[in-house]
C-alpha positions in Angstrom: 10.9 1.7 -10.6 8.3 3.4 -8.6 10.4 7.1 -9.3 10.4 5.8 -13.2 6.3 5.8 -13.0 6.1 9.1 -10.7 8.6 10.9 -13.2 6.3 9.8 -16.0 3.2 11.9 -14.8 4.3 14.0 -12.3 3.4 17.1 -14.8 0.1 16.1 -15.1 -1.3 15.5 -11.5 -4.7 14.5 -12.6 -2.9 11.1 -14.6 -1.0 10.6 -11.7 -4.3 9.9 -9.6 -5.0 7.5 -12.4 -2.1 5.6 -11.9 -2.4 5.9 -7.9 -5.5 4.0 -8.7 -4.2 1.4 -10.3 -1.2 1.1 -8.2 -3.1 0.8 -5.2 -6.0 -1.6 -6.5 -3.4 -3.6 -8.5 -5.7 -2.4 -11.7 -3.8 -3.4 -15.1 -3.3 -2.1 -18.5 -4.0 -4.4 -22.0 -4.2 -3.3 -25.1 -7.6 -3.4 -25.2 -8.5 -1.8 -21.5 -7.9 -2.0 -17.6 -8.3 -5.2 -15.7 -8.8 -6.0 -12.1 -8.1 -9.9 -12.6 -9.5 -11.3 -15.5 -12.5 -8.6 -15.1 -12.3 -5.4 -18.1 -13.5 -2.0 -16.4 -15.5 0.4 -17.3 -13.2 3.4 -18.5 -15.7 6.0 -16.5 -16.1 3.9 -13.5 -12.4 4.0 -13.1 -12.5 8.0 -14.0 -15.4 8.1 -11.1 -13.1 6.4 -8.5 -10.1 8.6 -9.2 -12.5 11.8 -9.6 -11.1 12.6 -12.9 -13.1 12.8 -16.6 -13.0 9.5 -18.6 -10.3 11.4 -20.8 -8.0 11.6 -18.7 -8.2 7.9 -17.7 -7.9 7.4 -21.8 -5.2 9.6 -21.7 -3.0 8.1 -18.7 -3.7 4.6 -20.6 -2.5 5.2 -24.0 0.9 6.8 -22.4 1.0 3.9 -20.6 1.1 1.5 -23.6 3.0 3.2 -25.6 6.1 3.2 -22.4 7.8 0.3 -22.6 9.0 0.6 -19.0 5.8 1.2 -17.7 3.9 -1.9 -19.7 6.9 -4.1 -17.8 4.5 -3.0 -15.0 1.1 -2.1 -15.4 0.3 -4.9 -17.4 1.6 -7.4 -15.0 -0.6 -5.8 -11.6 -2.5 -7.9 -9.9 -5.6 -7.6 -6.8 -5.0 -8.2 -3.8 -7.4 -9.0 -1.1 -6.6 -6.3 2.1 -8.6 -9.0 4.9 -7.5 -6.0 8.1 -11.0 -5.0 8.1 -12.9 -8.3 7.5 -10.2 -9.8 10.4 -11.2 -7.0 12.9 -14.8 -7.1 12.3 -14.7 -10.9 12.6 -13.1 -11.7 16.3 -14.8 -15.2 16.6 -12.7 -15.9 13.1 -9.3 -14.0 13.4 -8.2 -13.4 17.2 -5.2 -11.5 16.9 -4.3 -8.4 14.5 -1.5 -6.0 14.5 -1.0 -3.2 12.4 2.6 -2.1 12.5 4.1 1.3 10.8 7.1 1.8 10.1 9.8 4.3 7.7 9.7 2.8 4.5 13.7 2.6 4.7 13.7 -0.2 7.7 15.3 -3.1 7.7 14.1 -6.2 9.8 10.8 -5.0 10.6 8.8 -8.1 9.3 11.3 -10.5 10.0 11.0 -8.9 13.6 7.4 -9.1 14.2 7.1 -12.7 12.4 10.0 -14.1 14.7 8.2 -12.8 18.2 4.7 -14.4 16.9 6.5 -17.4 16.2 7.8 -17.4 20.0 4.1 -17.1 21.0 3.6 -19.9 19.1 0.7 -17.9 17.2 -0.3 -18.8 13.7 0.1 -16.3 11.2 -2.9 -16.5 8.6 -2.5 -13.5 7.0 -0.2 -10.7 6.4 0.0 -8.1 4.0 2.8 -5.1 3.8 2.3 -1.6 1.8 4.1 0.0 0.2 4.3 4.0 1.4 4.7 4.4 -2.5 1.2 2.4 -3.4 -0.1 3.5 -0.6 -0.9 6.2 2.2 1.7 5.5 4.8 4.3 2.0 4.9 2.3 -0.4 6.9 2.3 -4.3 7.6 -1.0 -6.0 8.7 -0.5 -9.7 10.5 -3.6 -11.7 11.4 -3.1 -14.7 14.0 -5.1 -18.0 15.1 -4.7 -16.2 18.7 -5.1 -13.3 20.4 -1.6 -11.0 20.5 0.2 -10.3 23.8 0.8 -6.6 24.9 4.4 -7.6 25.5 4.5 -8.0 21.3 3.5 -4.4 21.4 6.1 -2.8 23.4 8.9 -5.6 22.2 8.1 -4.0 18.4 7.8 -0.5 19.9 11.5 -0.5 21.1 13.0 -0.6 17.0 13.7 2.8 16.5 12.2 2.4 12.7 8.6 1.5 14.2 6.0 4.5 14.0 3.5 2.9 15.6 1.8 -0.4 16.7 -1.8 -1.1 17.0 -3.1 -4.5 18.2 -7.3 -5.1 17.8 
C-alpha cells in the first residue's frame, strides 16, 4: 500500500511532503477538505506545516480524490495521540518508558518486549509503534505503571533486529 501512495507522487516531491503530512498526523481527505478528527483544516495552515504553497496542498488533494486506491486510505486516517514526551516529562505519572528501534522487517520485536514487561509484572499503559514509512525511523514507545529494569535493556539488546534501546 504504502509503495502504491509513494509511486503516486514520487515525481512531484513537493506533494509527497503533503502526503508525509498527512501520513504522519493521520490528516484525512473528504470531499469537501482535510480533517484531523472531526476538525476541517485550513488548506494554508496545512501548506505552512509541510512548507509548501496552498496549491500544491490543493493539488495533492484533488489527485487524491480522484484515486480510488488512495481514498481507500486517506479518507479513513485517523489522529493519534504520541504520549512519549508527555510520559517523560511526567515521572510522578508514568515511571517507566522505553523507546525501542528496530529494522522495519523484524519479526517478534513487540511481542518480545511486551512478554519481558509482563515478567516484571509492569503495567503497560501505553504503547505506540511507527511505521519507518509514516515516520522517521521504525520505533515502538511502551509506557509502564513502574520504573524499567536495566536487565530489559540488554535482554532486548541481544535480538539482532534491535537498533537501539532507550529507557527514561
Amino acid at each position: 500500500m504504502w509503495d502504491e501512495i509513494i509511486k503516486a507522487f514520487q515525481n512531484t516531491p513537493s506533494r509527497l511532503k503533503v502526503v508525509e503530512l498527512l501520513l504522519e498526523f493521520g490528516f484525512s481527505v473528504h470531499e469537501d477538505g482535510i480533517y484531523a478528527g472531526p476538525v476541517m483544516l485550513p488548506i494554508t495552515k496545512v501548506a505552512k506545516a509541510a512548507k509548501v504553497d496552498r496549491k500544491v496542498v490543493e493539488e495533492t488533494v484533488r489527485d487524491i480524490r480522484k484515486n480510488e486506491e488512495l481514498m481507500k486510505v486517506f479518507k479513513y486516517l485517523k489522529p493519534v495521540a504520541d504520549l512519549s514526551e508527555v510520559a517523560r516529562m511526567n515521572k510522578e505519572r508514568f515511571e517507566g518508558v522505553i523507546e525501542i528501534e528496530a529494522f522495519s522487517s523484524s519479526v517478534g520485536i513487540a511481542a518480545r518486549a511486551t512478554t519481558l514487561l509482563a515478567e516484571e509484572d509492569l503495567v503497560i499503559r501505553y504503547l505506540l509503534a511507527k511505521d519507518p514509512e509514516l515516520s522517521v525511523k521504525s520505533t515502538m514507545t511502551i509506557v509502564t505503571d513502574k520504573k524499567i529494569p536495566a536487565r530489559i535493556l540488554e535482554l532486548l539488546l541481544r535480538n539482532k533486529d534491535v537498533i537501539s534501546v532507550k529507557i527514561s
